[in-house]
C-alpha positions as CSV (number, residue, x, y, z in Angstrom):
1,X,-74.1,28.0,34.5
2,X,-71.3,30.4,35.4
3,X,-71.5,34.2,34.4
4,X,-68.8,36.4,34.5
5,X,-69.4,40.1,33.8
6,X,-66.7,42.4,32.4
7,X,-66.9,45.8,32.3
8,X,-65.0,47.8,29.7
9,X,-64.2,51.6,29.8
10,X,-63.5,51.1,25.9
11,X,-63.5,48.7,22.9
12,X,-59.6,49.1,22.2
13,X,-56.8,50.0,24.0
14,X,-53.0,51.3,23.2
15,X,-50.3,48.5,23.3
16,X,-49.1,50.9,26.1
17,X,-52.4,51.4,28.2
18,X,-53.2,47.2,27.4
19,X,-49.6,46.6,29.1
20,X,-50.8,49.2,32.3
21,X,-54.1,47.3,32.5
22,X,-52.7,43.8,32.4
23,X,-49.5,43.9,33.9
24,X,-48.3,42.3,30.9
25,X,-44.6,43.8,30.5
26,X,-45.1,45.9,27.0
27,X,-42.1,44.2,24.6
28,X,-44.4,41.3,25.4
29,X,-47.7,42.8,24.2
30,X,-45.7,44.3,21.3
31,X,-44.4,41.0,20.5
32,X,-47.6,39.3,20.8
33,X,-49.4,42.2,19.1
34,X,-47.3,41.6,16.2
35,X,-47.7,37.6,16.2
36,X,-51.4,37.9,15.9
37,X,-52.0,36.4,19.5
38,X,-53.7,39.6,20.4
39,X,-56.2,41.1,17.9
40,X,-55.9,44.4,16.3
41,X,-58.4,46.8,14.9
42,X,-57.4,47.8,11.1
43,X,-55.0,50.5,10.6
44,X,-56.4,52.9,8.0
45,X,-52.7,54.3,7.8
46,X,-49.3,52.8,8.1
47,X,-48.5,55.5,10.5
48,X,-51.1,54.4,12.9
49,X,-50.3,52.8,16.2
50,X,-51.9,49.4,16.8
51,X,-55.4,49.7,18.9
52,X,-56.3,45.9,20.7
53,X,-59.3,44.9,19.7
54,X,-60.6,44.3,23.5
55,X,-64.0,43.3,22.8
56,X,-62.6,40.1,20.5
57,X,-59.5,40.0,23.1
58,X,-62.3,39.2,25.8
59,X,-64.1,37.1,23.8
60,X,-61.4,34.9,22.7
61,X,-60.6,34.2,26.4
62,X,-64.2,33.0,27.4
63,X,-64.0,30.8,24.3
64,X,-60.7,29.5,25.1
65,X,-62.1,28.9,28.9
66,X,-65.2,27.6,27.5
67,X,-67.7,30.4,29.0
68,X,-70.1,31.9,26.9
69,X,-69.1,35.2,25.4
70,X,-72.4,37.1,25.8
Protein backbone atom coordinates (compact mmCIF):
# COMPACT_ATOMS: atom_id res chain seq x y z
CA UNK A 1 0.00 0.00 0.00
CA UNK A 2 1.29 3.50 -0.93
CA UNK A 3 1.57 6.28 1.75
CA UNK A 4 2.18 9.67 1.04
CA UNK A 5 2.72 12.09 3.89
CA UNK A 6 1.85 15.86 3.59
CA UNK A 7 2.95 18.21 5.87
CA UNK A 8 0.89 21.43 6.35
CA UNK A 9 2.17 24.69 7.93
CA UNK A 10 -1.79 25.51 8.22
CA UNK A 11 -5.34 24.29 7.61
CA UNK A 12 -6.22 27.26 5.17
CA UNK A 13 -4.53 29.40 3.01
CA UNK A 14 -5.20 32.98 1.14
CA UNK A 15 -6.25 32.72 -2.54
CA UNK A 16 -3.03 34.71 -2.79
CA UNK A 17 -0.50 32.51 -0.57
CA UNK A 18 -2.52 29.07 -2.22
CA UNK A 19 -1.49 30.69 -5.82
CA UNK A 20 2.50 31.16 -4.24
CA UNK A 21 2.40 27.63 -2.90
CA UNK A 22 1.02 25.99 -6.09
CA UNK A 23 2.22 27.88 -8.83
CA UNK A 24 -1.24 28.07 -9.85
CA UNK A 25 -1.55 31.62 -11.68
CA UNK A 26 -4.08 33.48 -9.04
CA UNK A 27 -7.20 34.64 -11.61
CA UNK A 28 -7.13 30.88 -11.83
CA UNK A 29 -7.47 30.02 -8.11
CA UNK A 30 -9.95 33.01 -7.94
CA UNK A 31 -11.82 31.56 -10.67
CA UNK A 32 -11.86 28.14 -9.39
CA UNK A 33 -12.32 29.40 -5.80
CA UNK A 34 -15.46 30.87 -6.96
CA UNK A 35 -16.74 27.68 -9.02
CA UNK A 36 -16.53 25.60 -6.00
CA UNK A 37 -13.56 23.40 -7.45
CA UNK A 38 -11.52 24.49 -4.48
CA UNK A 39 -13.15 24.35 -1.04
CA UNK A 40 -13.62 27.32 1.18
CA UNK A 41 -13.97 27.70 4.86
CA UNK A 42 -17.30 29.75 5.80
CA UNK A 43 -17.18 33.45 5.79
CA UNK A 44 -18.73 34.75 8.90
CA UNK A 45 -18.84 38.26 7.03
CA UNK A 46 -19.31 39.26 3.50
CA UNK A 47 -16.25 41.34 3.85
CA UNK A 48 -14.09 38.38 4.46
CA UNK A 49 -11.59 37.18 2.00
CA UNK A 50 -11.96 33.57 1.02
CA UNK A 51 -9.58 31.06 3.21
CA UNK A 52 -9.04 27.32 1.15
CA UNK A 53 -9.96 24.88 3.07
CA UNK A 54 -6.42 22.86 2.63
CA UNK A 55 -7.12 19.97 4.82
CA UNK A 56 -10.40 19.04 2.44
CA UNK A 57 -8.32 20.49 -0.67
CA UNK A 58 -5.81 17.54 0.22
CA UNK A 59 -8.18 15.21 0.90
CA UNK A 60 -10.16 15.58 -2.15
CA UNK A 61 -7.00 14.92 -4.17
CA UNK A 62 -6.08 11.47 -2.55
CA UNK A 63 -9.75 10.53 -3.07
CA UNK A 64 -9.70 11.59 -6.63
CA UNK A 65 -6.15 9.52 -6.96
CA UNK A 66 -7.59 6.83 -4.99
CA UNK A 67 -5.09 6.99 -1.85
CA UNK A 68 -6.29 6.94 1.39
CA UNK A 69 -6.78 10.24 3.09
CA UNK A 70 -5.53 9.44 6.58
Amino acid sequence: MTQIVIQLNAPVATMERFSEMTGIPFGTVKSRVHSGVYPIMPKRTPQERPQINLVAFYAKCAEEANLPAA
